[in-house]
N, C-alpha and C positions, 0 to 999 in steps of 0.2 A: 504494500500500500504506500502510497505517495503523501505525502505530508512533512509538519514539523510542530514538534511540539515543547526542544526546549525545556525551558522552564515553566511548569503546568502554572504557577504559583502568580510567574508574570502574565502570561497568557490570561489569561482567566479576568486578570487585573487589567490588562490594556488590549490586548486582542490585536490583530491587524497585520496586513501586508498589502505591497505593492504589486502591479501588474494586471497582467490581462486575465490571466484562470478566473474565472468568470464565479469559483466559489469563494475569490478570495475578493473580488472587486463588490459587491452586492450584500444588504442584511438579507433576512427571512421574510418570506410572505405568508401569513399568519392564516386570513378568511378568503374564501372564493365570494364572489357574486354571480348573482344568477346568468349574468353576461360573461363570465369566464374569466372577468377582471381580478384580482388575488391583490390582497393591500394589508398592511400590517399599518397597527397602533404603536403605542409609545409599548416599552419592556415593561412589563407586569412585573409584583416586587414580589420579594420570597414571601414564606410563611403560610405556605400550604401543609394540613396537617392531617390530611384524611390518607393514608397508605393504601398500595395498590397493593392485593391479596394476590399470594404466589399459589401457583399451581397445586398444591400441595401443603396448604396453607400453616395446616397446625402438626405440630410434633406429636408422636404416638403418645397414647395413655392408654392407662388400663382401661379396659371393659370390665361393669360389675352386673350389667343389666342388658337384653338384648336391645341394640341399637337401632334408633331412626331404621337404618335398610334393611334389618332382617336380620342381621349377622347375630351368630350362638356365640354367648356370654366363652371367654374363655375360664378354664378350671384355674384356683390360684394357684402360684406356683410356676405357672408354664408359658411358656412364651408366645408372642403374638406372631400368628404366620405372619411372614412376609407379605406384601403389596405387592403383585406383579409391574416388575419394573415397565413405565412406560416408554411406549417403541419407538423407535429414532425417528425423527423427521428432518426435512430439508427445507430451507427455504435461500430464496433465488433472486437477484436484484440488475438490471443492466448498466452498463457504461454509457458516455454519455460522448455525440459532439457538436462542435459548434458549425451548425450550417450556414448561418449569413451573420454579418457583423459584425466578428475581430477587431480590435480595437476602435472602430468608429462609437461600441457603446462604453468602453471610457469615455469620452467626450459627450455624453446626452445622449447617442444614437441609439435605434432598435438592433438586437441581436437574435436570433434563433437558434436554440439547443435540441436538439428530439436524441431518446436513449436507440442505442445499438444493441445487436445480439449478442455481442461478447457481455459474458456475467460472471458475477461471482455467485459461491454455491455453501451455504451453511450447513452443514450435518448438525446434527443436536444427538447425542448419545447420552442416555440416564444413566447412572451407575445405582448401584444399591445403597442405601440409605446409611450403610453404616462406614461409610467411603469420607462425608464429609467433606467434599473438594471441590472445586470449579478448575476446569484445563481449559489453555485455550491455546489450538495447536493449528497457527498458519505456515503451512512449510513453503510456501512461495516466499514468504519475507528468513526464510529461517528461524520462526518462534514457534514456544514450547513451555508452559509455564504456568505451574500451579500454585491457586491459593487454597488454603486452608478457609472454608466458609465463615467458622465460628470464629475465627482471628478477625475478620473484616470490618471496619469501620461501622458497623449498624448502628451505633448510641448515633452519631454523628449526622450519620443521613437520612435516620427517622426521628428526630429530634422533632416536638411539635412546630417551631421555628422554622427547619429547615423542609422537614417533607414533601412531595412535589404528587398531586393526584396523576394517575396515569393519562390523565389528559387536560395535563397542565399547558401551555406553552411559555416552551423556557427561551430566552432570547439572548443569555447572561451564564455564565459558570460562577456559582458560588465558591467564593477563592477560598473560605474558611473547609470546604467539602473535597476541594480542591489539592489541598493544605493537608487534609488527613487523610486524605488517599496516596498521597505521594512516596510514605516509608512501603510501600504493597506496590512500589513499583521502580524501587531501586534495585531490585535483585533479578529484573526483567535483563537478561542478555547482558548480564553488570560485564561478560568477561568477550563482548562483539566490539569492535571499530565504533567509534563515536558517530559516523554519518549509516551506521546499519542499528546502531541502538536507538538512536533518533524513531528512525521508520519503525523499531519494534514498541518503545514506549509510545508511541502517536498511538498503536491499534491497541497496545493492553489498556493503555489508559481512557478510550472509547467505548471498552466494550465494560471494562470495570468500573466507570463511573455510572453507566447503562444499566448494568448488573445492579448495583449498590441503590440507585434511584428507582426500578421496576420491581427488584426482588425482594425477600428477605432472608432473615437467619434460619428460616424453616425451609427456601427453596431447595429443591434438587439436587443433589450432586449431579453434575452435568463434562461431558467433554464435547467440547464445541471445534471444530475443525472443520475448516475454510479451505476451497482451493479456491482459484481465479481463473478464468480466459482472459481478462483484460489486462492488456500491458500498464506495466506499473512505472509514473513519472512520467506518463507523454501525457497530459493531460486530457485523459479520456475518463476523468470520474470515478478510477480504482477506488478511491479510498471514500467515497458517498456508495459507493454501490456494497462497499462493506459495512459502511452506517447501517443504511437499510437493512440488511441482513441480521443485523445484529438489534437492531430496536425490534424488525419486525416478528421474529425468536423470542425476544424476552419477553413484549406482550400477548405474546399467545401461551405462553408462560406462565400469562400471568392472570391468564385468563381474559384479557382486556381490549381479544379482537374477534366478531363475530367474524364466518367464513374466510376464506371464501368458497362460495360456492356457486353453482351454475343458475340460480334461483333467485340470487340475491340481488335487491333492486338497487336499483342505480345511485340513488339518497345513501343508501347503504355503505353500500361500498365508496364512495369521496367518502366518505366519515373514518373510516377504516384507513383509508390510505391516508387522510389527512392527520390520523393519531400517528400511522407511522413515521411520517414524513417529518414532526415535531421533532419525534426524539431523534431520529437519524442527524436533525441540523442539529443536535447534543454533542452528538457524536462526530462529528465533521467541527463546533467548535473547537473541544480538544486538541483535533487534530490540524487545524487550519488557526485557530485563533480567531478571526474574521470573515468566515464564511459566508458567500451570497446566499448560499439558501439554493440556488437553482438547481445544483447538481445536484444533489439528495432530493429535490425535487421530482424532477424527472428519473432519476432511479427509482421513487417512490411508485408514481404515477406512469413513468413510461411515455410513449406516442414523443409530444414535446410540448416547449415553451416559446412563448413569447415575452422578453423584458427588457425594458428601459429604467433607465435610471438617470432624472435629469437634475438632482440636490441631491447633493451625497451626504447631507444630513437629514435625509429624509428617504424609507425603505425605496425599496424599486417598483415597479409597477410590474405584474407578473401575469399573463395571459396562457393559460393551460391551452392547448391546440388538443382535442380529443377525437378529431376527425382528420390528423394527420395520418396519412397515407403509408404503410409498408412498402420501403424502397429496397431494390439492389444497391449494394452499397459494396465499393474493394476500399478497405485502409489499407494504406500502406504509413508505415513508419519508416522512416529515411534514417534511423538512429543517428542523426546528427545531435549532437546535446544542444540546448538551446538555455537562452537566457531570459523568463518574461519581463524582467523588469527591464532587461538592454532594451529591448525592442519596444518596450511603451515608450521608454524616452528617448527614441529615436525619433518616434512620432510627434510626439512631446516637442522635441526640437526643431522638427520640419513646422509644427503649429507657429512656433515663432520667429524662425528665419523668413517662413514662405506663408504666413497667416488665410491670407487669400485663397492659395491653390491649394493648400491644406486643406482649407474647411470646405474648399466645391470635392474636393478627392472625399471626405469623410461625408459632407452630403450626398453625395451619389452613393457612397455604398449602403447609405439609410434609406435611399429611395429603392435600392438592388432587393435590399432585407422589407419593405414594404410591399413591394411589387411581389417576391414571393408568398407573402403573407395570403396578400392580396386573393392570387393563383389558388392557392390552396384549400383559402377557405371558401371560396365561390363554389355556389352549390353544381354545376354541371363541369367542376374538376375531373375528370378520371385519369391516372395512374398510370392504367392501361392502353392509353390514348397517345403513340408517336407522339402528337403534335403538343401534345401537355405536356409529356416530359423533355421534347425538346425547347420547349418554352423552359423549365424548372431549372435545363441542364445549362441552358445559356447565362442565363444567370447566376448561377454557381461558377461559369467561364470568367464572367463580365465583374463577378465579389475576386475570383483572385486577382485578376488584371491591374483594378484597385488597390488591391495589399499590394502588390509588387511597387506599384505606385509612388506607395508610402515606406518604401523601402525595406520593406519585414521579411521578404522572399530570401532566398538564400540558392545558393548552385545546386545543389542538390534536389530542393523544391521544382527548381526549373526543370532539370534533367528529366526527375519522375515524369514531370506534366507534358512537356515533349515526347517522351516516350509511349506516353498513354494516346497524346492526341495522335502518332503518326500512327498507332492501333486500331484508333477509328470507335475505341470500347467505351466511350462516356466523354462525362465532361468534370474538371480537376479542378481542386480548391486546395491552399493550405487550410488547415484547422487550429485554433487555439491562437498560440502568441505567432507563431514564424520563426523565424531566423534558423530552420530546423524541424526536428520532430516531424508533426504526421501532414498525411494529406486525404484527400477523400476524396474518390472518384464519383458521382452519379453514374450508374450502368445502365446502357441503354440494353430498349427493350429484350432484344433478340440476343445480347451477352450472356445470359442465363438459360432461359427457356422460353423462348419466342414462340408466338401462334405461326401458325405455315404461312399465314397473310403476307409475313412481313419478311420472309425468310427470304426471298428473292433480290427484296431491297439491296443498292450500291450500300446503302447507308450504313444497314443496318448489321451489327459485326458478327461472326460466327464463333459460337465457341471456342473455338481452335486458337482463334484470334486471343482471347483472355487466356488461354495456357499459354500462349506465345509470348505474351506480355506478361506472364506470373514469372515464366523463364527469363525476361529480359531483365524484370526487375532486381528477380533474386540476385543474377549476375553483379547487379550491382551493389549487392549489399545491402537489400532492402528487403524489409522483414512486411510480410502481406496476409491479411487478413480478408477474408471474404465474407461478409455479414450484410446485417438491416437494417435498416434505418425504420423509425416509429416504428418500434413493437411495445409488447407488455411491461410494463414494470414490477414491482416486486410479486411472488409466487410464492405458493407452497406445494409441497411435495409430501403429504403427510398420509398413511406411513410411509416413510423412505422404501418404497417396492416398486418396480417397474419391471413391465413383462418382458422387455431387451432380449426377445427370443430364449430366452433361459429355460430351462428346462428342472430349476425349482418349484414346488409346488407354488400356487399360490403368485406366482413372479420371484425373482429375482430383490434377496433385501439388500439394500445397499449399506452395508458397512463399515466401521471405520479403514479396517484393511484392504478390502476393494477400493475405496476411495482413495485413500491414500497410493496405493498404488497404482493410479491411473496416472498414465506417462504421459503429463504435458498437458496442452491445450485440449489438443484431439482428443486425448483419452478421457479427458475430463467429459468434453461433452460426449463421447460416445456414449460412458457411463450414466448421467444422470442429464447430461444437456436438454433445456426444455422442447428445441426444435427436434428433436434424436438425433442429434449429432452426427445431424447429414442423413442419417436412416431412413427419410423420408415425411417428415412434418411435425407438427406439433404433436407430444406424447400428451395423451390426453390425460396421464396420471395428475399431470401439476396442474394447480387452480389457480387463476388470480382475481383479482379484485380488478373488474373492468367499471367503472361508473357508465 
């Protein structure tokens, strides 16, 4: 997971960073309106003191009288059967990118984010009650690291002062909570490189301050283990898309989210995703300090977003897109390192050498991100339409043209985008800051799976054509991904069983060993991935929360 977290103590205290990551430029957007507008109030103050009931809420006692459900008194003397351990589950959150906007919305402009199919994937494993532990085991970052439950700050974080109801919105980290979590996470990776214990304390201290505010001293012994598809540090939303994962986990936990299910009404389900989406921006402050709110957003909810922010003392304005379209989508990552904050003030700079040409370059890319808005939400859009995605893809052309413009592009950015256009396989944008990192193709129609309509087309490219350009790329050094734009956001997967042609009864459980051993990206989604991991479509085992 991509972050920084430093000193929890200051963070907490001052918050904040520079640049374009669009979780770090932006606060949270709190309520929706009925017109899809999202607007936040001033931070609400502590002193919430009604506790959120864990799954499991009270410690065993003797039985002396048959019970509420029916169960036979035990004899004194002997011990109480066991509670069958409850069964693993999963739950599932996507990465995120920025499709129109880059830096134009520093400056006041509109930007557009929608989540991609690369996710990360929660396993929940119960341990037996007399275990007493919480593990939290992400081997993509190299962590591994248990607490002892009953050692945990509880006076502290259920303190009637401090408490938070599970459907609180928290806008702020309580630095005193803050403060006593911190000795439970100096022995996190104490003996890793200072820039690898960064990224380990950012996700323990996420998921343990989430843990400590959802749970209590009676929750579950739990081992929680994380793989990811999304690459970590190119800013594509790793470290929101493990928020998610990780709020979404504790409140069903905690009992604190109705389904989902295929039944559930639409009201319903935004209330569900909108509890989740709170605590995740918890979880993203830890680790960001100053989080937009956007990327846990749309990892929450999925599809995409629309936001501005024109007072940077005042939240952003946040427009949920729910009829955004399922696209072909090729990232590539150029693994060039990059710098966000070099490349804002580069901009920064061209604003006040060149004021004039600056702001008609940064205006046009706000009418680029308008005009697609525009396209999209129009009700006789289709997807499937040449001529609408050659409209969508042109201006995905005409947003990099722009950034290059402003000088954020980089040789390697070129290179890609030249390679792709002599392909003839879409149309190419950087994503995020520039000067590096990733890029994102729009795939035209017939790159994937074309109707025979269109197969004839000079235009339109043949498969062959995209393994030709996966080859060219690679050659160069370029790491490629082939995913979707506006899909689902966060899932469950509960119980962790999927039929994966297996030949167990019942399906296939997935457990920590199998998971863990799945090799890489591939294996991961082969394993549990929500689409099947290439197998052929959405596994109808996972459920989400569609409003």
């Amino acid at each position: 997971m991509a972050g920084r977290i430093g000193d929890l103590r200051s963070n907490a205290a001052t918050g904040g960073s520079n640049g374009l990551e669009m979780e770090e430029e932006m606060k949270y957007p709190d309520r929706q309106h009925s017109n899809g507008t999202v607007t936040t109030p001033a931070s609400r103050g502590n002193g919430m003191s009604v506790e959120a009931h864990s799954a499991h809420g009270n410690a065993d006692h003797d039985v002396s009288e048959t019970s509420s459900n029916g169960a036979r008194p035990q004899p004194p003397g002997t011990r109480k059967e066991s509670s069958p351990l409850a069964p693993a589950f999963m739950v599932s959150a996507p990465g995120k990118v920025i499709v129109f906007g880059e830096h134009a919305v520093v400056h006041g402009k509109a930007a557009m984010a929608a989540a991609i199919s690369l996710r990360s994937y929660l396993l929940v494993t119960t341990l037996s009650k007399s275990q007493r532990t919480v593990t939290l085991r992400f081997p993509d970052i190299s962590l591994s690291h248990t607490w002892n439950i009953d050692t945990l700050p509880w006076a502290a974080f259920h303190s009637p002062s401090k408490k938070r109801k599970y459907y609180d919105l928290v806008t702020a980290l309580d630095p005193e909570l803050v403060g006593a979590m911190q000795p439970h996470l100096t022995a996190v990776s104490s003996d890793a490189p200072p820039a690898e214990q960064k990224i380990r304390h950012a996700a323990a201290a996420a998921f343990l301050y989430l843990f400590l505010s959802l749970g209590s001293q009676q929750s579950p012994p739990c081992v929680y283990t994380l793989r990811s598809t999304i690459p970590i540090g190119a800013g594509l939303g790793s470290s929101a898309s493990t928020s998610v994962c990780i709020s979404a986990t504790l409140l069903l936990q905690s009992h604190a989210l109705a389904g989902p299910h295929r039944d559930q009404l639409s009201e319903e389900a935004e209330k569900q995703l909108e509890r989740i989406n709170r605590w995740a921006f918890v979880g993203e402050l830890l680790i960001h300090g100053n989080p937009s709110g956007v990327d846990n957003t749309v990892a929450s909810g999925g599809k995409a977003v629309l936001f501005k922010r024109t007072d940077y003392n005042k939240p952003p304005r946040v427009t949920r897109l729910g009829d955004f379209p399922e696209l072909p989508l090729l990232l590539v990552d150029t693994r060039q390192a990059k710098s966000t904050a070099a490349e804002v003030a580069k901009v920064a700079h061209l604003r006040t050498t060149h004021p004039a040409v600056a702001g008609h370059i940064l205006d046009a890319i706000d009418k680029v991100t308008e005009s697609a808005h525009a396209l999209i939400a129009s009700a006789d859009f289709n997807p499937d339409d040449p001529a609408a995605l050659q409209h969508l893809g042109e201006l995905v052309a005409l947003n990099h043209g722009l950034l290059f413009s402003l000088g954020v592009s980089h040789p390697k950015l070129e290179k890609l985008r030249r390679l792709v256009d002599d392909a003839g396989v879409g149309w190419t944008k950087l994503t995020g800051a520039g000067g590096g990192g990733c890029a994102i193709t729009l795939l035209k129609p017939t790159t994937t799976s074309a109707p025979s309509s269109l197969s004839s087309s000079s235009s339109s490219p043949s498969p062959s054509k995209l393994r030709t350009l996966q080859t060219r790329l690679e050659a160069e050094g370029f790491e490629i991904y082939t995913t979707t734009l506006g899909g689902d956001g966060v899932g469950v997967l509960m119980p962790a069983v999927l039929t994966n042609g297996s030949a167990e009864v019942g399906g296939e459980v997935i457990d920590q060993d199998k998971f863990l051993r799945a090799e890489g990206r591939e294996g991961v989604e082969r394993l549990v991935g929500v689409d099947g991991g290439g197998a052929g479509g959405e596994r109808g085992e996972w459920r989400f929360w569609r409003p």
